[in-house]
SELOTOR-181233 format. One record per residue (C-alpha): x, y, z. Coordinates in nm, 3 decimals, padded with zeros to 5 digits, m for minus. Each point is the difference from the previous one (the first is absolute). Example, Ala and Ser with C-alpha at 12.3 -4.5 7.8 and 13.67 -1.06 7.14 Angstrom:
px, py, pz
01.230, m00.450, 00.780
00.137, 00.344, m00.066
// end
This chain:
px, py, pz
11.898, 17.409, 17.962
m00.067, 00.286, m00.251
00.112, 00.086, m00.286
00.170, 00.331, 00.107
00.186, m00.125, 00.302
00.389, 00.072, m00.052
00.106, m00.308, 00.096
m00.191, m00.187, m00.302
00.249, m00.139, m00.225
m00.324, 00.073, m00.287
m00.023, 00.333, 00.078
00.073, 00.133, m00.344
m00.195, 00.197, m00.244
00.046, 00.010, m00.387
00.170, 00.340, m00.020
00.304, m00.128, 00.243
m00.080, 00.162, 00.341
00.127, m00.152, 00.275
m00.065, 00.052, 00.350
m00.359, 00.073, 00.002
00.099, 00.341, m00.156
m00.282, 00.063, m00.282
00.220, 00.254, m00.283
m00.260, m00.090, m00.235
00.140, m00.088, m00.423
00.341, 00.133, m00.137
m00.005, 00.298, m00.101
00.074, m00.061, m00.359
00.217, 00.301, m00.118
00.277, m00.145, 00.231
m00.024, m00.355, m00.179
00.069, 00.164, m00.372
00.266, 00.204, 00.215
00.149, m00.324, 00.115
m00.026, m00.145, m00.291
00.192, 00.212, m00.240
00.305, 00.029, 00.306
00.038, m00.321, m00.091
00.035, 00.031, m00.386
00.203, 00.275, m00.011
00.200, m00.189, 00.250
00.010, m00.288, m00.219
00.068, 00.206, m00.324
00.292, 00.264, 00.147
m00.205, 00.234, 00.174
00.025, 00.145, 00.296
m00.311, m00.067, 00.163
m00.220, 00.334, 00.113
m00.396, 00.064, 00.085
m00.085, m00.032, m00.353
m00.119, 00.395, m00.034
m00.034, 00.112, m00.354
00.281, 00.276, 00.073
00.277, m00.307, 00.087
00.171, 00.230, 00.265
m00.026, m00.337, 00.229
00.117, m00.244, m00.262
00.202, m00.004, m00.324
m00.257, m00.161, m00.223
00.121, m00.248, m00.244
00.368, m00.016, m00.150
00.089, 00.013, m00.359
00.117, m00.408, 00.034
m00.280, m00.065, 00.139
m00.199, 00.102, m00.286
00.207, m00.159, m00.233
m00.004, m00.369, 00.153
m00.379, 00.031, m00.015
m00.019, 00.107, m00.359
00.220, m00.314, m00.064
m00.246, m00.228, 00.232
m00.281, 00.107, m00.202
00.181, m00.054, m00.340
00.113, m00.325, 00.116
m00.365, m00.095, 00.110
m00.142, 00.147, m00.343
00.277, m00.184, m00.220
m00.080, m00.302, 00.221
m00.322, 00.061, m00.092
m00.007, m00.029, m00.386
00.125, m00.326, m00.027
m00.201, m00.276, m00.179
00.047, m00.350, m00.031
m00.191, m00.129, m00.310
m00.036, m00.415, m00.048
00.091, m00.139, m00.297
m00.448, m00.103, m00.106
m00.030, 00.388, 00.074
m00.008, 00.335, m00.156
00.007, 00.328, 00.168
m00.241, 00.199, m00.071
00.144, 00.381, 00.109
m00.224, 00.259, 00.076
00.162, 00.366, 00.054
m00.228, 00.238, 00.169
m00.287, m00.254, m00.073
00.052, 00.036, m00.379
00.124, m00.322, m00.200
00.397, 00.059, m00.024
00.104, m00.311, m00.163
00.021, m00.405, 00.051
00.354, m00.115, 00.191
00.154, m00.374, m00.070
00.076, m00.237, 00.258
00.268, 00.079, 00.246
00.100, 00.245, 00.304
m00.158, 00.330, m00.136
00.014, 00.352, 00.198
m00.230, 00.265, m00.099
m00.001, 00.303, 00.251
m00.211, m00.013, 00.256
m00.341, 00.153, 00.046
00.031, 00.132, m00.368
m00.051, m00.309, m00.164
m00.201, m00.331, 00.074
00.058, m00.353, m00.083
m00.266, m00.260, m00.111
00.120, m00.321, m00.022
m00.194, m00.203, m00.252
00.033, m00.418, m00.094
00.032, m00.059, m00.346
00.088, m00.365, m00.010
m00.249, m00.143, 00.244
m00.321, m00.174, m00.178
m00.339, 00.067, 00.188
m00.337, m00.142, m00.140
m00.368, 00.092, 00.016
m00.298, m00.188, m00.080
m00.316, 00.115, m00.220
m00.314, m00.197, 00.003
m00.378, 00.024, m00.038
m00.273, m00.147, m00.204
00.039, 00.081, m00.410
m00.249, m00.015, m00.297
00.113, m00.117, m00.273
m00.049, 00.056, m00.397
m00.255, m00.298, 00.001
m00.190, 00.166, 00.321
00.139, m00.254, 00.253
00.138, 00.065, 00.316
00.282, m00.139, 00.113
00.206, 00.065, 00.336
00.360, 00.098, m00.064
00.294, 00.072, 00.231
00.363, 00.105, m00.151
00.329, 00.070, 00.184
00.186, 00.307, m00.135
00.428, 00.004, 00.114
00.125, 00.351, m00.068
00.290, 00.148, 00.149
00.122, 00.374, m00.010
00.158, 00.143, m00.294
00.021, 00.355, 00.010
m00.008, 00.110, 00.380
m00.039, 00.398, m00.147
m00.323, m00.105, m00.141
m00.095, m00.228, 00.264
m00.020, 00.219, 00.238
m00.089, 00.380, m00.142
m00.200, m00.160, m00.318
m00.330, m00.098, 00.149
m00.145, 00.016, 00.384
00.002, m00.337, 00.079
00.159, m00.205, m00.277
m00.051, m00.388, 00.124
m00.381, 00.061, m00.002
00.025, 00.184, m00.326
00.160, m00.326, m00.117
m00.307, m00.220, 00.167
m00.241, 00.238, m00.173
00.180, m00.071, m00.334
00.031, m00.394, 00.040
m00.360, m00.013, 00.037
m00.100, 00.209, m00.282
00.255, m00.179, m00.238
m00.209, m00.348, 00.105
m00.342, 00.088, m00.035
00.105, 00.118, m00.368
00.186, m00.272, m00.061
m00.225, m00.285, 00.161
m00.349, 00.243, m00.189
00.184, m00.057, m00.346
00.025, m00.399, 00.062
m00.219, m00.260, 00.008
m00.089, m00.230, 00.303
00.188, m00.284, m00.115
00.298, 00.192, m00.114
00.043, 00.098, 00.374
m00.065, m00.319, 00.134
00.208, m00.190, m00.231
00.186, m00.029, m00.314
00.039, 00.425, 00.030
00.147, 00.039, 00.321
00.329, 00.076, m00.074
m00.133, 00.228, m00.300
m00.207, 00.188, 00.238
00.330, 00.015, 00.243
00.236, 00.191, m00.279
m00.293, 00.262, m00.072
m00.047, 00.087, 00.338
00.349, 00.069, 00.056
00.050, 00.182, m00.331
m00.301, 00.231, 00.072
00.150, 00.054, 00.346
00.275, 00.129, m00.108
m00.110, 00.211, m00.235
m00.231, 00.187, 00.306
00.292, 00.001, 00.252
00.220, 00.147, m00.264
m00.231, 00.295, m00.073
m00.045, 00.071, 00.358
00.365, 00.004, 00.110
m00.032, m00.237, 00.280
00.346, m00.044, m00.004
m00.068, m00.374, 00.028
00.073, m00.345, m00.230
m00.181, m00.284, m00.011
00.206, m00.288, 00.041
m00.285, m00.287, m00.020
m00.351, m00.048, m00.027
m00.167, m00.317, 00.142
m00.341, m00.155, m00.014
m00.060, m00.137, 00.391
m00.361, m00.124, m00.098
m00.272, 00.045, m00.270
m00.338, m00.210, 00.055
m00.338, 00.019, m00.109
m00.231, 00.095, 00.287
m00.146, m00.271, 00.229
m00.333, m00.050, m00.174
00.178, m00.136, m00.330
00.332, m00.131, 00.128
m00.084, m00.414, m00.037
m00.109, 00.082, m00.325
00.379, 00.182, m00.111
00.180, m00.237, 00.188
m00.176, m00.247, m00.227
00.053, 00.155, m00.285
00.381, 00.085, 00.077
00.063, m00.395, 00.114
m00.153, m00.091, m00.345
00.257, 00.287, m00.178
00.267, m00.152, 00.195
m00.088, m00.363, m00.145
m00.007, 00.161, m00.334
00.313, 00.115, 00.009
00.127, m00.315, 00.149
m00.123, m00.203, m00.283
00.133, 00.195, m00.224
00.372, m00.002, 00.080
m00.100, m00.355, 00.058
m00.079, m00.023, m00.412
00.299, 00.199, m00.052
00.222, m00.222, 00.163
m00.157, m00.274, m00.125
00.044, 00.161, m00.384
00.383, 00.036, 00.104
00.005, m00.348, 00.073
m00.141, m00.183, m00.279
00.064, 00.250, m00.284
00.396, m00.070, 00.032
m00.126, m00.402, m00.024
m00.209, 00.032, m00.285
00.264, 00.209, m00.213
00.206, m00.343, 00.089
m00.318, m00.240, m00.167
m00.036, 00.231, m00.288
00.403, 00.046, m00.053
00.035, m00.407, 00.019
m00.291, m00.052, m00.230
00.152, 00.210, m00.233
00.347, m00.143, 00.020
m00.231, m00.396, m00.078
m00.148, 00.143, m00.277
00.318, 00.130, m00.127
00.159, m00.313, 00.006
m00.316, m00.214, m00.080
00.034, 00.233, m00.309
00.325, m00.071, m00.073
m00.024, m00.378, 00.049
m00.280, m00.017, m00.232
00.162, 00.156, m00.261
00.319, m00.176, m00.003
m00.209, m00.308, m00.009
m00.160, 00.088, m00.251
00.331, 00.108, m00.219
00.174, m00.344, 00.107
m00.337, m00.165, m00.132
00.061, 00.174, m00.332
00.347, m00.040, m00.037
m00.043, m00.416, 00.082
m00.252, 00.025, m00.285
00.208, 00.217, m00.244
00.272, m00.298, 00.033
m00.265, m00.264, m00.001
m00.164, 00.082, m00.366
00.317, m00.079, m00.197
00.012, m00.324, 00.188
m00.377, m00.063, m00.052
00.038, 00.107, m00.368
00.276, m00.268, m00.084
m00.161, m00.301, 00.190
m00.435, 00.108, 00.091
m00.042, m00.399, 00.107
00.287, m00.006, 00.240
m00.038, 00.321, 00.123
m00.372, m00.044, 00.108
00.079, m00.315, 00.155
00.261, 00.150, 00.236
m00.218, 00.292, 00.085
m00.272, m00.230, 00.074
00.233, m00.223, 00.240
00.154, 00.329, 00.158
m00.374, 00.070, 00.066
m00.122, m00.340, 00.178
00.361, 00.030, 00.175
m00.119, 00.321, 00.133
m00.342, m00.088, 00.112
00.108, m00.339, 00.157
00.234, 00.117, 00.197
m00.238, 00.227, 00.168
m00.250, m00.304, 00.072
00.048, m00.325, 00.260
m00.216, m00.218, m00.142
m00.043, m00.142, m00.403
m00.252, m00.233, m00.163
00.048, m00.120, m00.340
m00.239, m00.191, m00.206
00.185, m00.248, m00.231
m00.072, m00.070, m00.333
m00.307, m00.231, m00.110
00.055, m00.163, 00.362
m00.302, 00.178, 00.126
00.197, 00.067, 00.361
00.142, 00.240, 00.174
00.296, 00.017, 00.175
00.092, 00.225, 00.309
00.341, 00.097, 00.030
00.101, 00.154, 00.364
00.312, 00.209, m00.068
m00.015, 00.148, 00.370
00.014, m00.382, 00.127
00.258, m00.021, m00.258
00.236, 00.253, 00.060
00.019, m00.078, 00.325
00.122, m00.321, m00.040
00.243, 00.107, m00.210
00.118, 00.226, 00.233
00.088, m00.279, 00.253
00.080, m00.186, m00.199
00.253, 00.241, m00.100
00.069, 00.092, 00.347
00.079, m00.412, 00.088
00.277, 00.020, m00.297
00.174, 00.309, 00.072
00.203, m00.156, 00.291
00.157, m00.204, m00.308
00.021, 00.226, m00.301
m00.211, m00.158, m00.230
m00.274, 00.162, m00.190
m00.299, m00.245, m00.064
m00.079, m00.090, m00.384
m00.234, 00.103, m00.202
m00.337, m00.216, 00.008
00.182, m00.181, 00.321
m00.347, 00.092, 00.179
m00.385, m00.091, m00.110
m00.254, 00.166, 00.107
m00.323, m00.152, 00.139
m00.253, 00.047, m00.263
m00.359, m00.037, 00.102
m00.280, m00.064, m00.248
m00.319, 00.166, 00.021
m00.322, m00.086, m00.145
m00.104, 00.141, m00.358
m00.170, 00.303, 00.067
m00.378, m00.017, m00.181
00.098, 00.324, m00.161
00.335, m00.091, m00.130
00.115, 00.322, 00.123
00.386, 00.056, 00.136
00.334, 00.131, m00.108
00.098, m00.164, m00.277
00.380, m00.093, m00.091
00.243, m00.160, m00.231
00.092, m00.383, 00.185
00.328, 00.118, m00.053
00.010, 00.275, 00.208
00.155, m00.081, 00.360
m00.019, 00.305, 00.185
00.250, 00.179, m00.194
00.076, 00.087, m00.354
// end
């Protein structure tokens, strides 16, 4: 079966003839004919061929006209409205010229006269400089910092330089290689770190500001700073033996905190001993002088008597202090031991078997052992009165 038979339900070309009949394309002056029957149709007119001279139509009505002016000012009001979110700013352009900056909100600025940028001003974004450094002793160190900035003035952000965020990468990494060529090694490894931190954002600042980035630094970080491979066992060496440094000395301090509080205590008590060790000795001393002031009248009236009774008060004193006597008697040649420990305890139960009945044992009721010992070849021995019995 061809293609051109009539009874082929296919047989259809692309301009719409049907029937095997070949017109060839629309003509197209009847389409734009058509075509504007129909809108004046829609729009109040009365439809015609579309000729310039309108004697076939009526061309388009005064209400017509104005319900399309309104459509358009509808469309172009519709157009100028702006929603801004509350981290923005609008940034408003009119005729491509900077107009002004608009708050957050539903904004309308007309349409096709002026343009709306909207620009984050709360939102924190971060960049990262690194690269090997020399420093002021001629070592090299590798150092990466983390810069957080955010926007602060979207005017200058976007109109002050081409292509502010690498302006800002440009300045981070001039700011460190001062910084990090005006310290030493160990400063950036170490103990400086944080010194090295505050001048690198301070001389940041002070290049963003004179450039206008429109942008503020809201942190800067150091992510790593090592010495390069070749020398790294040695630094970590040297930084583990800083560490234990440091560790030993809040070790002492704590230490110092400990026992100084304890020694002020020794030192306050030996004071306070000597203070009354002091005062005891004196008052000793003026109870030794006034017993003496009273004795001299005493001693001046009767010397004999007096000497005697000091002398008693004297072997009173040192007796009682000893256990164990020996006196030599008179012309006897022996010597006789006297055991007041053995004594006193016996005297003391004694005592103790008589207290159930009240009675008091007499005087010279108990005698002593006495033991006699050879002469001694010397004669030597403490010598005493026969009549003395172990008291005055």
């Amino acid at each position: 079966m061809a293609w051109n038979e009539p009874g082929n339900s296919n047989n259809k070309d692309p301009w719409g003839n049907k029937g095997g009949k070949d017109q060839g394309p629309p003509d197209l002056d009847e389409i734009y004919n058509d075509t504007m029957k129909k809108i004046r149709k829609a729009f109040g007119g009365k439809g015609g061929d579309g000729s310039p001279s309108g004697k076939s139509g009526g061309g388009f009505s005064s209400s017509g006209l104005i319900l399309v002016a309104v459509i358009l000012a509808a469309v172009w009001a519709y157009l100028g409205f702006a929603t801004i979110k509350e981290a923005e700013r609008g940034v408003v352009l009119r005729f491509g010229q900077f107009h002004g900056v608009i708050e957050p909100g539903l904004q309308w600025q007309p349409a096709f006269i002026d343009d709306v940028i909207p620009v984050n001003v709360e939102s924190i974004s971060s960049l990262t400089s690194s690269g090997k450094m020399l420093t002021k002793d001629e070592n090299v160190v590798l150092v990466e910092m983390e810069v957080q900035y955010r926007i602060e003035n979207p005017r200058n952000f976007l109109f002050s330089v081409t292509d502010p965020i690498y302006s800002l990468r440009q300045a981070t990494d001039s700011a460190l290689r001062y910084v990090v060529g005006h310290s030493s090694m160990d400063a950036v490894l170490t103990t400086g770190r944080e010194e090295v931190r505050q001048a690198t954002w301070q001389q940041l600042e002070d290049t963003i500001t004179k450039y206008n980035l429109g942008l503020q630094v809201v942190d800067v970080n150091f992510l790593a700073v090592r010495p390069p491979e070749q020398v790294k066992p040695a630094f970590d060496d040297a930084i583990a033996a800083q560490e234990d440094e440091n560790r030993y000395i809040q070790e002492a301090q704590a230490y110092a905190k400990a026992r100084e509080p304890q020694a002020r205590g020794v030192v306050r008590r030996m004071e306070e001993e000597a203070k009354a060790y002091r005062s005891r000795v004196v008052l000793e001393a003026r109870g030794e002088v006034a017993r003496f002031e009273k004795l001299l009248p005493e001693y001046e009236a009767a010397p004999k008597v007096t000497r005697q009774r000091l002398y008693l008060d004297a072997m009173e004193d040192v007796y009682s202090k000893t256990t164990k006597v020996l006196l030599d008697t008179e012309g006897s040649g022996n010597m006789i031991y006297l055991p007041l420990d053995k004594i006193m305890e016996k005297q003391k139960q004694s005592q103790d078997e008589t207290a159930d009945d009240n009675q008091t044992p007499a005087s010279g009721q108990y005698s002593p052992p006495v033991t006699q010992l050879p002469n001694s070849s010397r004669g030597s021995g403490i010598r005493e009165s026969s009549r003395f019995s172990g008291g005055r």
